[in-house]
C-alpha positions as CSV (number, residue, x, y, z in Angstrom):
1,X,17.9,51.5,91.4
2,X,16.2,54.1,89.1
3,X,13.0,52.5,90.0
4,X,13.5,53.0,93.8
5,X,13.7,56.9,93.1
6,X,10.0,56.9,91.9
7,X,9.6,55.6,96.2
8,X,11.0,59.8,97.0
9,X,7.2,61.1,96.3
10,X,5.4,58.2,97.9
11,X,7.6,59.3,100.6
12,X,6.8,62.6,100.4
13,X,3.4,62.0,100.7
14,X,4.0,60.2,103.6
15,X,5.4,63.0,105.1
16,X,1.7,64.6,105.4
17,X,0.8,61.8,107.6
18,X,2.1,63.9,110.6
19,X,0.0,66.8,109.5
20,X,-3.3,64.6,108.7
21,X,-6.1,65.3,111.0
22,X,-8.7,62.2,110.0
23,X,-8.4,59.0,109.0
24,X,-10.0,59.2,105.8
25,X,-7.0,61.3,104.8
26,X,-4.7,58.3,107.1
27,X,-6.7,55.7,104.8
28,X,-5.9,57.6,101.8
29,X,-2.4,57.9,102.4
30,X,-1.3,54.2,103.4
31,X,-3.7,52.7,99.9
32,X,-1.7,55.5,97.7
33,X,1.7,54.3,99.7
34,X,0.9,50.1,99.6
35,X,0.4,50.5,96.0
36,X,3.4,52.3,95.0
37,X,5.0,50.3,97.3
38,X,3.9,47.2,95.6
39,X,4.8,48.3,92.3
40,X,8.2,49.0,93.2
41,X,8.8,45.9,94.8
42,X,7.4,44.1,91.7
43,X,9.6,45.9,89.0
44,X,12.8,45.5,91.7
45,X,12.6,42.4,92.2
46,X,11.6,40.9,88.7
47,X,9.7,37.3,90.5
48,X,9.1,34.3,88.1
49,X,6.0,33.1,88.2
50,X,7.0,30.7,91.2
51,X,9.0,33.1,93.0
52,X,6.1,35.6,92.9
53,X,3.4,33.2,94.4
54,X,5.6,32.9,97.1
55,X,6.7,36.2,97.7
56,X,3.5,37.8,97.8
57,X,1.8,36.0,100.1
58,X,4.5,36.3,102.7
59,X,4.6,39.8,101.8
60,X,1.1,40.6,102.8
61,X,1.6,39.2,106.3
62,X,4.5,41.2,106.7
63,X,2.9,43.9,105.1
64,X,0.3,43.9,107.4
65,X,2.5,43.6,110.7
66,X,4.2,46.7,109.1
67,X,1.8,49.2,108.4
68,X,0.5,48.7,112.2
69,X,3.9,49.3,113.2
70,X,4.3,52.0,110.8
71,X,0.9,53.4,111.8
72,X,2.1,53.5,115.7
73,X,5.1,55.6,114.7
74,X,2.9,57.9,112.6
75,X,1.0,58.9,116.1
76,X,3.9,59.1,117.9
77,X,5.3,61.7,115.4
78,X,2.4,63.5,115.4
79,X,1.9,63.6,119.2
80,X,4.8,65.2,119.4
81,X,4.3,67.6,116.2
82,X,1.2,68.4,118.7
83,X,2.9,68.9,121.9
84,X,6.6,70.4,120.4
85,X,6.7,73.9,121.9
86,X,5.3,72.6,125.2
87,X,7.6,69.4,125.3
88,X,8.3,68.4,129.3
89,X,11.1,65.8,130.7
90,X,7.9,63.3,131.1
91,X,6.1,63.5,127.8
92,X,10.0,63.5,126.3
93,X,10.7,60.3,127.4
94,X,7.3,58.7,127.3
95,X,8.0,59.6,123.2
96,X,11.3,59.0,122.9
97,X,11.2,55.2,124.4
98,X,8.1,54.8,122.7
99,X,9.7,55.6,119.3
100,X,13.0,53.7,120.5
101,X,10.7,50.3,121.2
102,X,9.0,51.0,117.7
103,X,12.5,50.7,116.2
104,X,13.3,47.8,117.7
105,X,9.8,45.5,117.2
106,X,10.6,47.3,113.3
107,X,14.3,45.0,113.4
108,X,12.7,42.2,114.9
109,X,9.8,42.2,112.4
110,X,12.5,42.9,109.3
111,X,14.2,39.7,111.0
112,X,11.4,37.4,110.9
113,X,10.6,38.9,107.5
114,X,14.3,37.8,106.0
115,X,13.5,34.0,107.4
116,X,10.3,33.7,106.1
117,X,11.7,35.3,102.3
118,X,14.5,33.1,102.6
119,X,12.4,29.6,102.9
120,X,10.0,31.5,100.1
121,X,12.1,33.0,97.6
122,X,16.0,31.9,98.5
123,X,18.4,33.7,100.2
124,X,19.8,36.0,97.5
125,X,16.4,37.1,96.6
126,X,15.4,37.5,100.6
127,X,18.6,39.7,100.7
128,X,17.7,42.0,97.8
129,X,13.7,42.4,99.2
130,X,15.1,43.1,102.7
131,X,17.9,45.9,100.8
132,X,14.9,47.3,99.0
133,X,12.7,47.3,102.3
134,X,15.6,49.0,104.5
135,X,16.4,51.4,102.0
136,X,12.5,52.3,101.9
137,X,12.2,52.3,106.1
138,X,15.7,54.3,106.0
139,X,14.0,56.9,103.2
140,X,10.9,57.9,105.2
141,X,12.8,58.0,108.6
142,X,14.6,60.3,107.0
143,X,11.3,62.2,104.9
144,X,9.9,62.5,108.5
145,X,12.2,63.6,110.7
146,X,12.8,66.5,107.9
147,X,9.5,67.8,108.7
148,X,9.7,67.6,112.5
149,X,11.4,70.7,114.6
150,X,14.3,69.4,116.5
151,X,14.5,69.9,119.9
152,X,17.4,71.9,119.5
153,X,15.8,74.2,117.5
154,X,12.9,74.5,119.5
155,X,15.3,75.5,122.9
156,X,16.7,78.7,120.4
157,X,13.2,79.8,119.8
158,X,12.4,79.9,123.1
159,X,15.3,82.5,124.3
């Protein structure tokens, strides 16, 4: 799992998603991000030859279903990083379900992802991709709700 700790600055450059203004910088971000990703994935999962030939080409279909996914939640962050100290019942739950339904088509994608590793790669090896995968989704949920104000702190400032 050592390797998995080199994913925590990936992840923190992830973070400055929310705060990127152009989509150079958006561009920049996600290539920097894929690749570390990649390599992490690579060194976890130690692939035979066979296995790896396998793996990686149903890795960049997910991959691709991901990052739009991923790319989605990165706009709804920052829409409401943008719209935080002026945050109305509407625009709360226009974000909130939005966010909510991202979650879920996330699951449902991870789920078809697990059945497509487990016809290419087994199982066991599916299982240990889809640990790594969750514990990298789980990581930046986490990286970017750290940099987010909480609505609860935002009701204190405002008294």
């Amino acid at each position: 799992m050592k390797k998995v700790l080199l994913v925590t600055s990936a992840i923190m450059l992830l973070a400055t998603f929310v705060n990127a203004q152009s989509d150079p910088e958006l561009d920049y971000i996600k290539k920097a991000y894929s690749k570390d990703k990649k390599t992490i994935v690579e060194e976890y999962m130690q692939f035979n030859v066979q296995e790896a030939a396998k793996f990686w080409t149903a890795y960049g279909a997910y991959e691709k279903s991901r990052e739009k996914l991923a790319l989605e939640r990165i706009k709804l962050l920052q829409q409401y990083v943008d719209n935080a100290d002026k945050l109305t019942p509407a625009l709360a739950d226009k974000l909130a379900t939005a966010v909510l339904t991202n979650n879920m088509n996330l699951d449902k994608l991870n789920l078809q992802n697990f059945g497509k590793m487990k016809l290419a790669i087994g199982a066991v090896k599916a299982a240990k991709y889809m640990q790594l995968e969750t514990y990298l989704q789980t990581t930046w949920r986490a990286m970017s709700q750290d940099v987010i104000p909480l609505i609860g702190e935002l009701d204190k400032t405002h008294h």
